[in-house]
N, C-alpha and C positions, 0 to 999 in steps of 0.2 A: 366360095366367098370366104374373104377371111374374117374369122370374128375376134374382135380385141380379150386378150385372157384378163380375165378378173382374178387380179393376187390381193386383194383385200382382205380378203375372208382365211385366206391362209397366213397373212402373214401375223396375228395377234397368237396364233396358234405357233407358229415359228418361233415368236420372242419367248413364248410360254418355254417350249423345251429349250432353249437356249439356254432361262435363267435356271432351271432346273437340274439342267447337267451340271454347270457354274458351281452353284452350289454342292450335287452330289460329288464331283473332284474337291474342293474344300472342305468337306466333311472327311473326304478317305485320307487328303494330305494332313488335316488336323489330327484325326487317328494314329495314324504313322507317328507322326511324331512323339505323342503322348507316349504308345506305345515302346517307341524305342528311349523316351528319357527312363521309363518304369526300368527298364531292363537294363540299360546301362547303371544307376545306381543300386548299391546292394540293400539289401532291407533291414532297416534298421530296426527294427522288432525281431528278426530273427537274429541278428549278434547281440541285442540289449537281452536277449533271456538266460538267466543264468538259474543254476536250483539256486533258492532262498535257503535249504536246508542247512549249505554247509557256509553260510554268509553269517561271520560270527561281527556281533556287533561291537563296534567300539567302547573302550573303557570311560566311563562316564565321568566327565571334567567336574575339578572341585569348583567350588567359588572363586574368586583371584582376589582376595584383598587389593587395597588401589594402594601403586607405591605413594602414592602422594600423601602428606601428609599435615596440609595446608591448613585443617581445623581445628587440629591436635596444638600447634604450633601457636596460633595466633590465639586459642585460651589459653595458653602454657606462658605466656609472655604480657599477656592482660593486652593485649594489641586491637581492643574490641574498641567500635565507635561509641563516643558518648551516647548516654540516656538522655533525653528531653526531661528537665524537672519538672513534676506536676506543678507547679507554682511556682514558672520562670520567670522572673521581673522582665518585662518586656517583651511579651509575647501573650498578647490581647485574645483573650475569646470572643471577644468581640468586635464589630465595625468598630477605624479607628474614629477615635471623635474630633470631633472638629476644636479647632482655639478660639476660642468665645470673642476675640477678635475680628472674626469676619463679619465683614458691614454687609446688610443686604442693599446698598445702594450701589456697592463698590463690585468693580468687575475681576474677576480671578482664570488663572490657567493653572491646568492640570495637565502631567507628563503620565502618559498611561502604558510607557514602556521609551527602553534605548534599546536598537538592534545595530550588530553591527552590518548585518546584512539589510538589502534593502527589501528582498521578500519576505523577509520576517514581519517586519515594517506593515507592509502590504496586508498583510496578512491579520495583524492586531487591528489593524482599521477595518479591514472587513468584520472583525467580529464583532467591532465595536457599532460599526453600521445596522447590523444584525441585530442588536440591541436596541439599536433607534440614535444612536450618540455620534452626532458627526465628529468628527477629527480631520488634523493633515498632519503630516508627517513633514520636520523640518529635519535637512542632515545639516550636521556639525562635523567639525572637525578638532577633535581633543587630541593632543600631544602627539599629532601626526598620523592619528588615526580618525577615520572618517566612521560618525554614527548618524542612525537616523531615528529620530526622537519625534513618538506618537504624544501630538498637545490637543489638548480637549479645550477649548475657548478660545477667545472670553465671555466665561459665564458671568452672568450676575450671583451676587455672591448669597441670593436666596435657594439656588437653585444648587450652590454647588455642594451641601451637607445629603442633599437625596441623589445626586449623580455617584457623589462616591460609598453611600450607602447600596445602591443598584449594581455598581461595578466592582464592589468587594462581594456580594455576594454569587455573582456571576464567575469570580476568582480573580480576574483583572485586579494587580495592586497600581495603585496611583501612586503620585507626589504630596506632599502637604501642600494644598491652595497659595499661590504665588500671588499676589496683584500686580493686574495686569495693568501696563506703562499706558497703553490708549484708548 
């Protein structure tokens, strides 16, 4: 009788030595190689060693004076930028103050900058927003050159002695209070 062979049970054992040889050729061809790059290059520790003994050290560099002589020059010539006088007429230690002028029933605009870019622009209004202060940003065009000018209002004109007391101390300078036409 013939009986059918059962290759089941050998072949999980097959794949077994298959991947194992697989592998031990890849481990010898890996070797080889390693090995022959070692040998083809020459070792660099052995031509870097020299005796230290007879390794005399360089003669030790002065300082270099700078030829430049940019500081010597511009005191020698009095070429220096003005001093700020302690008590320069026109330059306020303080918030500037308002012109007694201003109606609180009457409405007012403030210019909280001119950029001539328009990210600039962008940019003063966000910080203004940031503060709490709406604005828009109108462009003009002056003598052929295009700005864009951050306006605050129309405030009422109770309101506008504390908006520019907030935004001069923030650093933001304004305009002096305009009344506004509507």
């Amino acid at each position: 009788m013939n009986r059918p062979r059962s290759t089941g049970g050998n072949r999980g054992a097959k794949w077994a030595l298959l991947i194992a040889v697989g592998l031990l050729v890849g481990m010898v061809v890996l070797l080889a190689r390693l090995t022959a790059e070692n040998n083809s290059q020459p070792s660099e520790a052995s031509s870097a060693q020299t005796d230290t003994r007879s390794v005399e050290k360089p003669p030790e560099k002065q300082p270099v004076s700078p030829e430049f002589q940019f500081y010597t020059l511009l005191q020698e010539e009095g070429n220096q930028p003005p001093r700020p006088a302690e008590d320069a007429p026109g330059v306020p230690d303080e918030p500037p103050t308002e012109p007694s002028d201003i109606k609180s029933e009457a409405r007012y605009v403030l210019q909280a900058g001119s950029f001539s870019k328009a990210r600039d622009a962008e940019a003063r209004k966000v910080e203004l927003a940031l503060l709490g202060v709406e604005s828009r940003i109108d462009p003009v065009e002056v003598s052929g050159q295009r700005y864009h000018r951050v306006i605050l209002g129309p405030l009422p004109g109770k309101e506008v002695t504390a908006l520019r007391r907030q935004l001069d101390q923030a650093g933001i300078e304004t305009t002096e209070p305009r009344r506004s036409d509507g």
